[in-house]
C-alpha positions as CSV (number, residue, x, y, z in Angstrom):
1,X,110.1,186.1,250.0
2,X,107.1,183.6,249.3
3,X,108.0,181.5,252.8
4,X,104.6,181.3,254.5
5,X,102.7,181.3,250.9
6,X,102.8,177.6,250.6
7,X,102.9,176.6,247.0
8,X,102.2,180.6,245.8
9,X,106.2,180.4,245.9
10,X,106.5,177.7,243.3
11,X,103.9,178.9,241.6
12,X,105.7,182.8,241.3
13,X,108.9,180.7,240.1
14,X,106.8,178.7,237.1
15,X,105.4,181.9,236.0
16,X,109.1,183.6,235.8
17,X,110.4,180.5,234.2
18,X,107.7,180.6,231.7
19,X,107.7,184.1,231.1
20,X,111.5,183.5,230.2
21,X,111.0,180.7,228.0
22,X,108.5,182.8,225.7
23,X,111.2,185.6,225.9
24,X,113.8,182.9,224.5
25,X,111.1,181.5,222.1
26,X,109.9,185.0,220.9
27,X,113.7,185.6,220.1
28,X,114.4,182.2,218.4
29,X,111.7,183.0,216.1
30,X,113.5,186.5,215.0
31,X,117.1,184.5,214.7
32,X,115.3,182.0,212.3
33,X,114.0,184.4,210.3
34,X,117.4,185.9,209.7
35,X,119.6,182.8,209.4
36,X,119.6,181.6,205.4
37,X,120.5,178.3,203.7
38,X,121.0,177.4,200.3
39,X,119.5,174.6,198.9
40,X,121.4,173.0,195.7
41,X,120.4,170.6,192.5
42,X,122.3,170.0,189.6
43,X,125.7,169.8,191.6
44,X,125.1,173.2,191.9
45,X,123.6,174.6,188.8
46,X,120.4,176.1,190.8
47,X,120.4,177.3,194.3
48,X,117.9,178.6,196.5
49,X,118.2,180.8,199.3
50,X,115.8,180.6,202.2
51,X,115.6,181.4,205.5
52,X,115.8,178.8,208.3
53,X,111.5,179.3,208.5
54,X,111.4,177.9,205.1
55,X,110.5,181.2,203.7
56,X,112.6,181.7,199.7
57,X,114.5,184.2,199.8
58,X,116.6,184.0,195.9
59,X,117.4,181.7,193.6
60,X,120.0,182.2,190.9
61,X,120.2,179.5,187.9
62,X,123.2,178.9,185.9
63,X,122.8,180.5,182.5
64,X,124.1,176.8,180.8
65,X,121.1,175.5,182.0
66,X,119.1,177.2,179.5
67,X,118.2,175.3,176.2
68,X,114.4,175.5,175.1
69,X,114.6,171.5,174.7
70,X,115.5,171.5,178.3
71,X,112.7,173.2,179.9
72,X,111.1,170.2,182.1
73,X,115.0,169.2,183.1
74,X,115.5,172.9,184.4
75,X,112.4,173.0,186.1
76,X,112.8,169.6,187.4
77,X,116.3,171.2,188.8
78,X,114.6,174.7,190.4
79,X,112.1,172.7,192.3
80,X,114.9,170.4,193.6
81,X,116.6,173.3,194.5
82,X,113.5,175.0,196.7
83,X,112.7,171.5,198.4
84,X,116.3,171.2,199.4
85,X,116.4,174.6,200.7
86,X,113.2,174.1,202.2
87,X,114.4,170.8,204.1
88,X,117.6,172.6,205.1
89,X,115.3,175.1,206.8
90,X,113.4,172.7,208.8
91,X,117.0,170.7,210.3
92,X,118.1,174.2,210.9
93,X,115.1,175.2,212.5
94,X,115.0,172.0,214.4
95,X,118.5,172.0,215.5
96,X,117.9,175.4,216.8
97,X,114.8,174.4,219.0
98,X,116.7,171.7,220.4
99,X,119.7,173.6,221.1
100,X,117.5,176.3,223.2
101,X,115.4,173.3,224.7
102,X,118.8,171.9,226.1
103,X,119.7,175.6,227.3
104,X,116.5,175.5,229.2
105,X,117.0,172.2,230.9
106,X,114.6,170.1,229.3
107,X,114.8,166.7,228.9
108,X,115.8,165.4,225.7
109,X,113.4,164.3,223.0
110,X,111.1,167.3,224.5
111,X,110.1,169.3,221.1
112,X,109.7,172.6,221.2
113,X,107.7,174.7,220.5
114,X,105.1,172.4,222.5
């Protein structure tokens, strides 16, 4: 098609190739924002929902958790909770990333998004 355009050939390949990889990156975003993990503390007294962009989506709390003396434990426990959620978010978001990078062909250890 592009045969006596030189490099314009390549260059008409690139520009598909990127335009797919948005496509695929525009898409990963959307599938993170609907994939959930649930961060625990307390061996599972408080859990927090979130999706894979980090974004808290619930928490429920174990009513036995609640005894006025308590208070800085079971805040100690909800904030565990989030950051454990929140840190589940980013592997899963990561793992993701590098699952489409390896779909795409790129070498390993190349993050994405750039």
């Amino acid at each position: 098609m592009f045969k006596g355009l030189g490099g314009l050939g390549d260059m008409a390949k690139m520009m598909k190739s990127a335009q797919e990889m948005q496509g695929k990156m525009a898409q990963m975003q959307d599938d993170l924002a609907n994939m959930s993990v649930i961060g625990e503390s307390g061996a599972g007294l408080v859990k927090a929902t979130a999706t894979a962009k980090g974004e808290l989506k619930a928490l429920d709390i174990d009513p036995s958790i609640f005894d006025p003396n308590e208070k800085e434990v079971v805040e100690d426990l909800i904030l565990a909770a989030i950051k454990d959620a929140q840190q589940k978010a980013s592997e899963k978001s990561q793992s993701e990333m590098k699952k489409l990078a390896e779909e795409m062909g790129l070498p390993p250890g190349m993050d994405l998004p750039f």
